[in-house]
N, C-alpha and C positions, 0 to 999 in steps of 0.2 A: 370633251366639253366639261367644264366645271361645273359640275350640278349645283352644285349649293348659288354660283355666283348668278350663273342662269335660272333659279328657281326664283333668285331675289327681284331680278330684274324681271320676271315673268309677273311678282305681286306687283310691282310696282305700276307696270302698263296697267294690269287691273285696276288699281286702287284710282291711278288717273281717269282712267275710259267710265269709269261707275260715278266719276263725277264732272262728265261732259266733255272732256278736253280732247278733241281730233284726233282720230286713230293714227294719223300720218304723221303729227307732229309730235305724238308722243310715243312711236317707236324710236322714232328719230333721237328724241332727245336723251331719252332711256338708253337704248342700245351703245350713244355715245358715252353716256355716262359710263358704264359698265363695258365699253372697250367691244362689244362683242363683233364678231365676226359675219361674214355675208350669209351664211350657213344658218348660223344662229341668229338671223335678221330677221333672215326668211320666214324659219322655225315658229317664233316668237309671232309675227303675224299672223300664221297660221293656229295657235295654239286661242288667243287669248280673244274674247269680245265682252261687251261688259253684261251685267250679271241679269239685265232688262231681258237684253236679247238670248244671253244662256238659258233663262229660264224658260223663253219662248222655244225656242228650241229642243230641249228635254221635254218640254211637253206635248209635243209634236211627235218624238222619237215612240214607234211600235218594237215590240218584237218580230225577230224572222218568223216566231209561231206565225203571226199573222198573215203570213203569204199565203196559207194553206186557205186556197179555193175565191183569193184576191187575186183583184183585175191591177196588175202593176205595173210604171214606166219607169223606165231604166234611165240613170243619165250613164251613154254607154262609155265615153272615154276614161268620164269620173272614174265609172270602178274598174275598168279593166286596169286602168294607172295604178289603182290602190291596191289593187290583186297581182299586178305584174311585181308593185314593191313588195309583197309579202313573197313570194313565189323565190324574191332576190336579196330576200334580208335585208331589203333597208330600214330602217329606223319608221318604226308606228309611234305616234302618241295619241294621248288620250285625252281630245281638246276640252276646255271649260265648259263646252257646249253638250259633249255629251258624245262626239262624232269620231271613229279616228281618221286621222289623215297623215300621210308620208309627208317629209321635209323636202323631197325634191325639185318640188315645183320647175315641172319640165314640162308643163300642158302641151303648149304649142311647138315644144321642137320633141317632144316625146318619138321616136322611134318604133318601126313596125317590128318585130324580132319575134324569133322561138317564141322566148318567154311570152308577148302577147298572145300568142294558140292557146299555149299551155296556161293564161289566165281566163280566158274562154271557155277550156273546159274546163276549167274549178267554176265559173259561174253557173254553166249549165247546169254540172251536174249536182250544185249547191239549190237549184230552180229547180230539175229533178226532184230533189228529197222533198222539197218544200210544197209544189204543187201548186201555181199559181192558176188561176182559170183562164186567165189572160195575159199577155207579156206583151210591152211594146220596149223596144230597143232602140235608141235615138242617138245618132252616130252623128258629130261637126265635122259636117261636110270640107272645112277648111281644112282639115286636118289631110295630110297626105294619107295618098291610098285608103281615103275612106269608102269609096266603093266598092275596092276589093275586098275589104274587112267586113261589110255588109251581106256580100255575098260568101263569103265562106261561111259565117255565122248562121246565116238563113240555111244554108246547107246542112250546118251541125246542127238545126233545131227542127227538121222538118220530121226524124221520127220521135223525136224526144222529148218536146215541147210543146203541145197543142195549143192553136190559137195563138201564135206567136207571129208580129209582126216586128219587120225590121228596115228602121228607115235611115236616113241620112238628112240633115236639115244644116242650112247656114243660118240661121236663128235656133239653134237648139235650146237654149234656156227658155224665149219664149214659148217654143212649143210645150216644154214639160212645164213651165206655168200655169197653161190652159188648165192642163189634165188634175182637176181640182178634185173631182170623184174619186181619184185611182190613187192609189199608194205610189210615190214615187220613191225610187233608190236610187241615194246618192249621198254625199258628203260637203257638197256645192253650199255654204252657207249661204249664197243671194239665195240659189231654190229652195232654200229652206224656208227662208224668210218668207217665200209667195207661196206656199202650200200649208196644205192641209195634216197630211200626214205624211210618215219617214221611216224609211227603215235605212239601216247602215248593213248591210249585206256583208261587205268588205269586215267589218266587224266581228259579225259570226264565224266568214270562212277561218281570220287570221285565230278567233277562241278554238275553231275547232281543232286547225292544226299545232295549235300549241304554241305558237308564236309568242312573243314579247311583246307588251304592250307597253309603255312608256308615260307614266303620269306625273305630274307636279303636284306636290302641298299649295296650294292656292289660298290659304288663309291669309286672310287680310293683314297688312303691318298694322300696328298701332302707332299714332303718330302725335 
C-alpha cells in the first residue's frame, strides 16, 4: 500500500465527513479519485468517522486498569476476530476514533479454526490478570458453530473466571445495548455509539505482545 497516497485519501474522507457529506458517497467518490483498491476500501471505512463522533468516542474509551473488580460484557465475536488477527499478523490500525480494528472484514463468513481456541485463551487469560467481578460473554448466534464455541468457553472459564456467564443471542448488539451499567468490550462503533463506557481489550492484548500498530497523520489539508 502507498502510504503517503492512502494517508491523503484517509484526510480527505475526513475533511468531507466533518462537514456533512454521507459516509457512502464519500468513500465512493474518494477512493475513486485515488484509484484505491477493495482492500484499501474496506480499510478506509473502517479507519475514519468524523471528528463529532471521534470525539464521542475517545471519551467513552477506559482503560484495561478499569476491569479490575468491573462488571463487564463482552461483544464475543468482536474480539475474538481482533485477537485471532493479532495471534495471525494481520494488519491493526489505529482508528480516528481511538479503537484498533483489523482490515479483514470477515464477520460473517469468519471461520472456526486452532487460532480461534488459541484467541480464547489470550482473552481469558488477559480477564485473568485484570480481575473482572463479573463477565458476561455474548456470542451471534448466526454465526456457525456458535453453540459449540459457547460451550468450550464456559468450560475454559468455570475455574478461572468467577461469576462468568456465557450466552449466545441472534440480536447480539441489542442485547449489549441494554447493558448500560457494565463496561462493555468491544471495537463495534454502532456499540459504541449506544453505551456508556468502553474498553478495547484487543488493544492492550496486541501493546502487550508487542505487535504493530498502524496509525495515519490525520491532520487536516488546508484548502
Amino acid at each position: 500500500m502507498e502510504k503517503n497516497k492512502f494517508e491523503s485519501a484517509a484526510k480527505d474522507v475526513r475533511y468531507l465527513l466533518n462537514r456533512g457529506y454521507p459516509k457512502t458517497s464519500t468513500l465512493r467518490f474518494v477512493c475513486n479519485h485515488y484509484c484505491l483498491n477493495k482492500s484499501q476500501r474496506n480499510l478506509l471505512s473502517r479507519l475514519i468517522v468524523p471528528d463529532i463522533i471521534s470525539k464521542s468516542r475517545h471519551n467513552k474509551k477506559l482503560s484495561c486498569k478499569d476491569i479490575k473488580g468491573a462488571s463487564v460484557v463482552i461483544d464475543g465475536y468482536n474480539l475474538i476476530i481482533t485477537v485471532d488477527s493479532i495471534l495471525t499478523d494481520n494488519d491493526l490500525w489505529k482508528c480516528n476514533d481511538g479503537f484498533v480494528r483489523d482490515n479483514r472484514g470477515i464477520f460473517r463468513n469468519y471461520k472456526i479454526s486452532d487460532t480461534t481456541y488459541n484467541a480464547i485463551e489470550t482473552i481469558i487469560t488477559a480477564l485473568e490478570d485484570r480481575k473482572p467481578s463479573s463477565t458476561k460473554i455474548i456470542l451471534d448466534s448466526q454465526m456457525s458453530k456458535s453453540g459449540l464455541l459457547a460451550d468450550h468457553i464456559r468450560n475454559m472459564v468455570q475455574h478461572r473466571l468467577p461469576n462468568t456467564h456465557v450466552c449466545t443471542s441472534s440480536k447480539t448488539d441489542y442485547h449489549i445495548k441494554m447493558e448500560l451499567d457494565k463496561i462493555i468490550i468491544t471495537s463495534d462503533g454502532i456499540i459504541i455509539d449506544s453505551v456508556n463506557k468502553v474498553i478495547d481489550l484487543a488493544e492492550c492484548i496486541a501493546i502487550r505482545k508487542k505487535v504493530t500498530i498502524n496509525e495515519l497523520n490525520l491532520t487536516e489539508p488546508q484548502y
